[in-house]
N, CA, C and O of each residue as an XYZ file, in Angstrom:
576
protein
N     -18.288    -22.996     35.645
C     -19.691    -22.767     35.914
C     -19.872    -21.524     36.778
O     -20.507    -20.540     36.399
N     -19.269    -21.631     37.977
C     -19.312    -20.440     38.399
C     -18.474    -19.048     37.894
O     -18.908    -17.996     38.364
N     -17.562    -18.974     37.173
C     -17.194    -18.157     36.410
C     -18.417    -17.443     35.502
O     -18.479    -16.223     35.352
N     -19.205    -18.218     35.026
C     -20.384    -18.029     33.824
C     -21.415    -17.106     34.990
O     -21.706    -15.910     34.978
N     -21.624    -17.692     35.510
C     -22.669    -17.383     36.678
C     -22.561    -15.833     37.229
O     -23.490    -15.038     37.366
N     -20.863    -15.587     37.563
C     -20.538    -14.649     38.207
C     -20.593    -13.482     36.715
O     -21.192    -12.415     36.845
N     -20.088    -13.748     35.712
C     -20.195    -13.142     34.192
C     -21.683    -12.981     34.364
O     -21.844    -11.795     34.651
N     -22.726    -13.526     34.335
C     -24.257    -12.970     34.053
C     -24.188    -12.370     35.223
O     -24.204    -11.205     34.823
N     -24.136    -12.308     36.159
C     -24.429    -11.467     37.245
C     -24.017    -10.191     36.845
O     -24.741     -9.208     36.695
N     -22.728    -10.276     36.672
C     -21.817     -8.565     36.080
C     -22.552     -8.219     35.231
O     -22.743     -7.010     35.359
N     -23.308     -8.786     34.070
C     -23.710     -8.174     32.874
C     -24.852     -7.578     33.556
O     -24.761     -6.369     33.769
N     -26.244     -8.369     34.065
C     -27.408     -7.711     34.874
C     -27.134     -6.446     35.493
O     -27.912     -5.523     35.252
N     -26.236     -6.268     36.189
C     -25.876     -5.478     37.404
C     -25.964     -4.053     36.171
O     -26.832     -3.186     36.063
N     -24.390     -4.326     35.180
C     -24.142     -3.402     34.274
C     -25.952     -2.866     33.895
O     -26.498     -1.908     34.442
N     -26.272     -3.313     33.377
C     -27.579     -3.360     32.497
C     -28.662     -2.436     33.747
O     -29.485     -1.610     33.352
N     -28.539     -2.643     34.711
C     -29.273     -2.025     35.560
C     -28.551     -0.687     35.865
O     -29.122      0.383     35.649
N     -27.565     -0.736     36.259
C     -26.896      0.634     36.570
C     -27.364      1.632     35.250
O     -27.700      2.813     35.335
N     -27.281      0.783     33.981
C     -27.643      1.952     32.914
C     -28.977      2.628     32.767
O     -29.244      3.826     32.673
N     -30.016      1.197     32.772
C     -31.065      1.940     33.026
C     -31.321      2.832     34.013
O     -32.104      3.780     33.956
N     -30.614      2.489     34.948
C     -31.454      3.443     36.446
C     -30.581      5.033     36.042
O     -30.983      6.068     36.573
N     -29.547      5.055     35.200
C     -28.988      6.478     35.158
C     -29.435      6.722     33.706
O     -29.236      7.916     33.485
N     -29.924      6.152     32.674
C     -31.144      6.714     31.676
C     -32.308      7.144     32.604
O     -32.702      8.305     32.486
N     -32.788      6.489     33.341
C     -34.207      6.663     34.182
C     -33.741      8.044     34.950
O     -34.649      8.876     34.942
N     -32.733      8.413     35.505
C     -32.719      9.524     36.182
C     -31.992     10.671     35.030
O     -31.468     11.685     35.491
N     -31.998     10.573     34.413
C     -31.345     11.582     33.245
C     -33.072     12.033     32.513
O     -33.557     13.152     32.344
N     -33.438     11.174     32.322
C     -34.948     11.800     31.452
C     -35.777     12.386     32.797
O     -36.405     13.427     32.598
N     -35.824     11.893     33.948
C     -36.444     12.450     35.375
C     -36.000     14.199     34.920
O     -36.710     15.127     34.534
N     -34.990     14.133     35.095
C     -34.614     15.643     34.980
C     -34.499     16.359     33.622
O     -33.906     17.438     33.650
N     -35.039     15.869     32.275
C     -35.051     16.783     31.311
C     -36.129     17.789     31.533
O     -37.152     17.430     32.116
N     -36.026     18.714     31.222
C     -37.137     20.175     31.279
C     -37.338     20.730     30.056
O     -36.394     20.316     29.382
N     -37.946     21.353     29.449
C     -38.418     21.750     28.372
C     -38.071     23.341     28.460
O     -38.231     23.867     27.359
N     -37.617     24.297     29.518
C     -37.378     25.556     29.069
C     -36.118     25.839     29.690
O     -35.231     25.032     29.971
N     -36.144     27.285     29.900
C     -34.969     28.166     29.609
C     -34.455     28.232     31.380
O     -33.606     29.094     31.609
N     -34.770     27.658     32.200
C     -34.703     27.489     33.767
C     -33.412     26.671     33.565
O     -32.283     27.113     33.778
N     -33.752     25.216     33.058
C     -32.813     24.151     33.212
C     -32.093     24.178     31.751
O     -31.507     23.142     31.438
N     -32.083     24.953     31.089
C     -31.143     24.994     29.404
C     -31.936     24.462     28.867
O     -31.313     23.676     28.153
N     -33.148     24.300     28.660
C     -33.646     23.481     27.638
C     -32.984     21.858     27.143
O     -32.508     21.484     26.071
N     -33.215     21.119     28.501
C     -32.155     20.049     28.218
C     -33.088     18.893     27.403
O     -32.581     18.130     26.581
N     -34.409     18.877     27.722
C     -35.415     18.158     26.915
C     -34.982     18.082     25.172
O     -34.735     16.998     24.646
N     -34.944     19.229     24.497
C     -34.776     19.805     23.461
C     -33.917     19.463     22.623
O     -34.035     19.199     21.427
N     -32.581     19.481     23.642
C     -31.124     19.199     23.956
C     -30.693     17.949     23.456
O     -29.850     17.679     22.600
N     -31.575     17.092     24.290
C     -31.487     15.696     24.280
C     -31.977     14.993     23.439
O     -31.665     13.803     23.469
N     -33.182     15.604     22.090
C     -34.235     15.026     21.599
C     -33.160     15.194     20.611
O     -32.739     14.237     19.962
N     -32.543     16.814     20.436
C     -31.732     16.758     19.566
C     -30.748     16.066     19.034
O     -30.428     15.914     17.855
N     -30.153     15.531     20.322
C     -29.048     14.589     20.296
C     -29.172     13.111     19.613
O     -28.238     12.584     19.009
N     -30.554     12.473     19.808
C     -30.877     11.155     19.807
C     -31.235     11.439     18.027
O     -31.157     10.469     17.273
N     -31.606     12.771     17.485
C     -32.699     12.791     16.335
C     -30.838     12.633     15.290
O     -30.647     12.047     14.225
N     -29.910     13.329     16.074
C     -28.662     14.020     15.151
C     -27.758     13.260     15.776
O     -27.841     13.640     16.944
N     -26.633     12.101     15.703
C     -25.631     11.342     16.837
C     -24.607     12.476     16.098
O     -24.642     13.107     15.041
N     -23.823     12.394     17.067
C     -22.524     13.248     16.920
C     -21.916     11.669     16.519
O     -21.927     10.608     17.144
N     -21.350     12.085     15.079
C     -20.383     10.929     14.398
C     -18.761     10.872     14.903
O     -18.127     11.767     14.344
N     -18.123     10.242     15.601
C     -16.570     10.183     15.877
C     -15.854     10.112     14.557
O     -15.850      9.205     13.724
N     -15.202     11.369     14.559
C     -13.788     11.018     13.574
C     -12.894      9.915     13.697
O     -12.374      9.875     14.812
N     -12.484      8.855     12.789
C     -11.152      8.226     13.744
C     -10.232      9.074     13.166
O     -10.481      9.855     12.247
N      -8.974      8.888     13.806
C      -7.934      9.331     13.896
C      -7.141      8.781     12.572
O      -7.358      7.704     12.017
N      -6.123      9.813     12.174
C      -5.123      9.713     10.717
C      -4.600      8.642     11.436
O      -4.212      8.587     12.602
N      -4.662      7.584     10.333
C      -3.498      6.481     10.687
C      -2.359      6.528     10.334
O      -2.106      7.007      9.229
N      -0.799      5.794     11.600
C       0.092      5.849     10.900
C       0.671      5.348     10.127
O      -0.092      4.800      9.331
N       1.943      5.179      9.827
C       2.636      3.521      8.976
C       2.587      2.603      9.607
O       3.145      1.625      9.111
N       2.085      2.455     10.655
C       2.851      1.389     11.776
C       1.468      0.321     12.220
O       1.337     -0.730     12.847
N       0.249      1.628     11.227
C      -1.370      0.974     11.764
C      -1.437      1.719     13.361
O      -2.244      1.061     14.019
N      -0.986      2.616     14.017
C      -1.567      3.110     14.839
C      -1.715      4.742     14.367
O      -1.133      5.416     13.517
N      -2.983      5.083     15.531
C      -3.474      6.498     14.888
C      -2.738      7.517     15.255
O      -2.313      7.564     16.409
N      -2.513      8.321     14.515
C      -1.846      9.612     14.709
C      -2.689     10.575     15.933
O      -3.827     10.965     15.669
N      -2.077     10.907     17.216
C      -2.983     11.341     17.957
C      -3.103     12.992     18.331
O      -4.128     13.634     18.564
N      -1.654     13.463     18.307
C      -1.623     14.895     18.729
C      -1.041     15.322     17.313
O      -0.817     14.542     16.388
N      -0.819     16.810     17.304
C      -0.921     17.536     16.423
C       0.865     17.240     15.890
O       0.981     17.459     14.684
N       1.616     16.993     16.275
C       2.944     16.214     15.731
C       3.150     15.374     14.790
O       3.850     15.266     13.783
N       2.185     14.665     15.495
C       2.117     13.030     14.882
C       1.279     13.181     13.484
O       1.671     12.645     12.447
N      -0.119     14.099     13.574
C      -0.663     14.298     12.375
C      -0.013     15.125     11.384
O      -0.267     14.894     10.202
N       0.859     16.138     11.715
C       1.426     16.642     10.788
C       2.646     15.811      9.952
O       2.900     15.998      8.762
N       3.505     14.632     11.047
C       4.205     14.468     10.332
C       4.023     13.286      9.541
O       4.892     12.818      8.806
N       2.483     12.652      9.763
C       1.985     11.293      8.651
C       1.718     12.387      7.598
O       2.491     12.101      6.683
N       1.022     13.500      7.245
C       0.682     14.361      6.404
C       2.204     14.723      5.441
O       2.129     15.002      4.245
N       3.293     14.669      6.056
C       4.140     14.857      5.215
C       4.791     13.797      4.831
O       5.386     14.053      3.785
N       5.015     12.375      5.298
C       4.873     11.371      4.723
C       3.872     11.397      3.568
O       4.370     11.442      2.443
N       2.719     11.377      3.653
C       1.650     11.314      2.577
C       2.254     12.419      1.511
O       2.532     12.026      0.379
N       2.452     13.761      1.859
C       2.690     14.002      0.641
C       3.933     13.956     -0.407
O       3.998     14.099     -1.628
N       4.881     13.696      0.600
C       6.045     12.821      0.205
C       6.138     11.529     -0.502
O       7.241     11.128     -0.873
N       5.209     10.940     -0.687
C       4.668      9.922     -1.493
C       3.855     10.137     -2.528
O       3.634      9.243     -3.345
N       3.328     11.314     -2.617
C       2.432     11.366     -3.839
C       3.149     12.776     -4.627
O       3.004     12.771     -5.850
N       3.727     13.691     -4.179
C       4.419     14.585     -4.606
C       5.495     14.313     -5.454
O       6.258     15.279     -5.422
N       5.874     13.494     -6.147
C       7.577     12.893     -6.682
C       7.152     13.792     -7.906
O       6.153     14.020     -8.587
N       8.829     14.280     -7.775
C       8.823     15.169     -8.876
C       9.408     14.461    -10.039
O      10.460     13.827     -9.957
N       8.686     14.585    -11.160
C       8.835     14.001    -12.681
C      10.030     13.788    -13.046
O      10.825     14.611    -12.591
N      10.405     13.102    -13.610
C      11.893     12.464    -13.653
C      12.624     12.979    -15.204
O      12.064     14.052    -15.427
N      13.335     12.781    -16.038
C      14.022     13.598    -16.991
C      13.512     13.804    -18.037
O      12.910     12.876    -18.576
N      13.578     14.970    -18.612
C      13.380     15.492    -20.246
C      12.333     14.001    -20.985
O      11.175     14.113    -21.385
N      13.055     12.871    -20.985
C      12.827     11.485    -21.814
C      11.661     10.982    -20.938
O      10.624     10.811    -21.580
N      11.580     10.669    -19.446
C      10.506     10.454    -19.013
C       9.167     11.416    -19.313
O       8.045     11.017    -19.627
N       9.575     12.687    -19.141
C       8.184     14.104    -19.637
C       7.935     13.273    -20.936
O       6.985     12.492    -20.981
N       8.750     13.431    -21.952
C       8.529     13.449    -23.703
C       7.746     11.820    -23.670
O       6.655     11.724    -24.234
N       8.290     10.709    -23.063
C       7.601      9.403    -23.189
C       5.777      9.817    -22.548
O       4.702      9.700    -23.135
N       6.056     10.248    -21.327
C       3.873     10.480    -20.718
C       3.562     10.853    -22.097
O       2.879     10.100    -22.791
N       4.097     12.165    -22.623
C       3.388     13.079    -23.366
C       3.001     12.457    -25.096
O       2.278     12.777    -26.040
N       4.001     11.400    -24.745
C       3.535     10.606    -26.777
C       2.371      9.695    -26.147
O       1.375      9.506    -26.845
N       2.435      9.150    -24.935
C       1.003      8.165    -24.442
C       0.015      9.018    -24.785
O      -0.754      8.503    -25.597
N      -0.305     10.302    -24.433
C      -1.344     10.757    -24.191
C      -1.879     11.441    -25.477
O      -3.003     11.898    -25.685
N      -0.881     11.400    -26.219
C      -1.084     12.028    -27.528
C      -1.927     10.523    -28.258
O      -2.953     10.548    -28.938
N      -1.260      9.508    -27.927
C      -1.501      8.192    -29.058
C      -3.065      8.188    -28.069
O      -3.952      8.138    -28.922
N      -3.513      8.210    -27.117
C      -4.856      7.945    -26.811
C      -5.710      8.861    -27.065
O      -6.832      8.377    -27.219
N      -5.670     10.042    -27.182
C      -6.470     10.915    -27.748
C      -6.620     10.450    -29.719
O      -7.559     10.652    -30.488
N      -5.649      9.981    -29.895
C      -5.720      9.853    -31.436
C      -6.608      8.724    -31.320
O      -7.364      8.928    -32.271
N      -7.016      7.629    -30.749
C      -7.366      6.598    -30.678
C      -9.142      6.651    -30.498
O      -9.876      5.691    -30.263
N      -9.469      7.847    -30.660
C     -10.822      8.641    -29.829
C     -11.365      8.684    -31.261
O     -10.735      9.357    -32.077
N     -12.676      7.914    -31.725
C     -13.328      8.185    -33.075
C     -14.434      9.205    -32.924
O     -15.241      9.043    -32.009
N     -14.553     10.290    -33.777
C     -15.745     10.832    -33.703
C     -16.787     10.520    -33.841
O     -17.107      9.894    -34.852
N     -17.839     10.897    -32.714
C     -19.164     10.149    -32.877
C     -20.309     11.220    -34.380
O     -20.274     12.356    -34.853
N     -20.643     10.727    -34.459
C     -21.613     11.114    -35.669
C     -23.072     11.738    -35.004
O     -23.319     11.359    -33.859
N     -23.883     12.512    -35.546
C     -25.145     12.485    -34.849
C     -25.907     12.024    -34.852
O     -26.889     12.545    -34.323
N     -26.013     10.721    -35.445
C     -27.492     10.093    -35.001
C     -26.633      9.295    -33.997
O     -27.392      8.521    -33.414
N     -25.419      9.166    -33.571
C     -25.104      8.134    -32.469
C     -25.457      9.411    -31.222
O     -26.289      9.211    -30.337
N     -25.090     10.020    -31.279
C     -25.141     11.248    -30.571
C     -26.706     11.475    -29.833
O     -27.051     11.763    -28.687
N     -27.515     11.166    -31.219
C     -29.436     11.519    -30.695
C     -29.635     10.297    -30.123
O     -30.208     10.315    -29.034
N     -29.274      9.115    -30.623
C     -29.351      7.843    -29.848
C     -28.933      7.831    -28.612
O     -29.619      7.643    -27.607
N     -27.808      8.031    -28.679
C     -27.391      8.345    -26.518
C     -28.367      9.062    -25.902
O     -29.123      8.560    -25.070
N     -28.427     10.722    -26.406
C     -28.982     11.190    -25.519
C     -30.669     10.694    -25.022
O     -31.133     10.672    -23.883
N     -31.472     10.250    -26.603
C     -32.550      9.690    -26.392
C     -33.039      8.167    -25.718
O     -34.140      7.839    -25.277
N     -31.734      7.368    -25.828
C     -32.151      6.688    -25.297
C     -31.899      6.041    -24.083
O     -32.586      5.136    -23.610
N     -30.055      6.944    -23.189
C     -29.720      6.430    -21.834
C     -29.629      7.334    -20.897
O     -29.211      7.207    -19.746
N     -30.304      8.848    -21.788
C     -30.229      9.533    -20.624
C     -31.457     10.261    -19.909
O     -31.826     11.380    -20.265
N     -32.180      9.409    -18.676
C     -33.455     10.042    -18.165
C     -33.163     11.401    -18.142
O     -32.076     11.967    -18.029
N     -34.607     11.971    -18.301
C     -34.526     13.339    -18.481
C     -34.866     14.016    -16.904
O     -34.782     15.198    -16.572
N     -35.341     12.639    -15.942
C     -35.590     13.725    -14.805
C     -34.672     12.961    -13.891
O     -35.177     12.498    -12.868
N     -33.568     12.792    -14.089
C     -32.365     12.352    -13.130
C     -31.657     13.715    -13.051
O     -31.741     14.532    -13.968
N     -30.946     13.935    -11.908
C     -30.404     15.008    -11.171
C     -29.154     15.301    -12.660
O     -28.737     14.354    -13.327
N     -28.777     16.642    -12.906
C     -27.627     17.117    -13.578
C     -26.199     16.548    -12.799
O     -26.154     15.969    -11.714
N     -25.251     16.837    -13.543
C     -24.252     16.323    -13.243
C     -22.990     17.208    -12.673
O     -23.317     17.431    -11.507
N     -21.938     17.718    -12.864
C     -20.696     19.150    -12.567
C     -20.836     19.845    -13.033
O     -20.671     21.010    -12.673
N     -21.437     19.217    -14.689
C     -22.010     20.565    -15.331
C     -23.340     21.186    -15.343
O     -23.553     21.860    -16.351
N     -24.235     21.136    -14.531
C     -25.302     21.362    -14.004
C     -26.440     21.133    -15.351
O     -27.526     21.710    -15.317
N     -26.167     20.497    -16.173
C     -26.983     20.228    -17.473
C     -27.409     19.083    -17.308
O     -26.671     18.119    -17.106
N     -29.032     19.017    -17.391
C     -30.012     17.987    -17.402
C     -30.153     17.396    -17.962
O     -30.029     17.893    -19.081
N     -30.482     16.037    -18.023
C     -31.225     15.506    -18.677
C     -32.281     15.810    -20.118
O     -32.272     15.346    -21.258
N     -32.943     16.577    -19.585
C     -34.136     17.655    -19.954
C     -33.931     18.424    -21.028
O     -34.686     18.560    -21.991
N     -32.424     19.150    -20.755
C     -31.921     20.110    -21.296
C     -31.035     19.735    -22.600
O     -30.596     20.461    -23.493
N     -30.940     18.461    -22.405
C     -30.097     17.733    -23.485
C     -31.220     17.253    -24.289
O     -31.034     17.816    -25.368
N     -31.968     16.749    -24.364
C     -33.223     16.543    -24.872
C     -33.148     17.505    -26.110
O     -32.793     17.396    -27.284
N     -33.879     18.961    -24.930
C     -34.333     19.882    -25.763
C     -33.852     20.571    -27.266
O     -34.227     20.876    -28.397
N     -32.298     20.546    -25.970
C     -30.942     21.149    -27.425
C     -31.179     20.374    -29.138
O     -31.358     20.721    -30.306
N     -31.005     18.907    -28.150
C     -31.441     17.639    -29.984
C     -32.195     18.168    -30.285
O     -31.756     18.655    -31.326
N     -33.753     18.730    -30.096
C     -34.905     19.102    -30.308
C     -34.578     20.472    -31.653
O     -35.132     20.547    -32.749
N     -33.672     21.273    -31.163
C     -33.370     22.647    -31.921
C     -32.186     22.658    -32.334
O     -31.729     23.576    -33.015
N     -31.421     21.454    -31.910
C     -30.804     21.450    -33.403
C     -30.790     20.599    -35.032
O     -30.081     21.024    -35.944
């Protein structure tokens, strides 16, 4: 009980110390070039939060902190994704997969073709990598 008691007390206390040093931090914002424009400063701050990076994690689940430590999880990482391709027979096996799935690809016809574009693609939704609209796909069906 008194443990609890002495816990709300700490929290109040906390809670007051903050306000009273918010309360004296806005006391002293100023609006010009005397005090830095800290008004401005500050409006800025609250309108924009500065977002924290976390830190590269390591193998171990702790973060990589100085410039050592990040370089050498970075070469772990690319030491794991870098493996160099394995013999003649492994290349020639990827390369018949990729051949048999492209063969597997039916050509679409054009009325499947006017059907897509007319009927799933809004014309005023944003373009895509290839900066071609909606709109613009439309039109093309239109003239050709």
């Amino acid at each position: 009980m008194e443990l609890n008691n002495l816990a709300q007390q700490f929290k109040r206390e906390i809670k007051e110390l903050t306000n009273d040093s918010i309360s004296t931090y806005l006391r002293e914002l100023t609006y010009d070039n005397n005090m830095d424009y800290s008004l401005w400063k500050a409006t800025k701050k609250i309108n924009r939060p500065v977002m924290q990076i976390s830190p590269i994690g390591k193998t171990d689940g702790k973060g990589a902190r100085n410039n050592e430590q990040k370089a050498q999880r970075f070469t772990e990482h690319l030491e794991q994704i870098c493996q160099p391709l394995g013999s003649q027979e492994e290349i020639e096996m990827i390369t018949e997969d990729i051949v048999q799935e492209n063969e597997e690809i039916e050509l679409a016809t054009t009325t499947e073709v006017k059907n897509e574009v007319n009927n799933n693609i809004n014309p005023k939704k944003a373009p895509g990598f290839d900066l071609i609209t909606g709109e613009v796909l439309q039109q093309l069906l239109r003239k050709l």
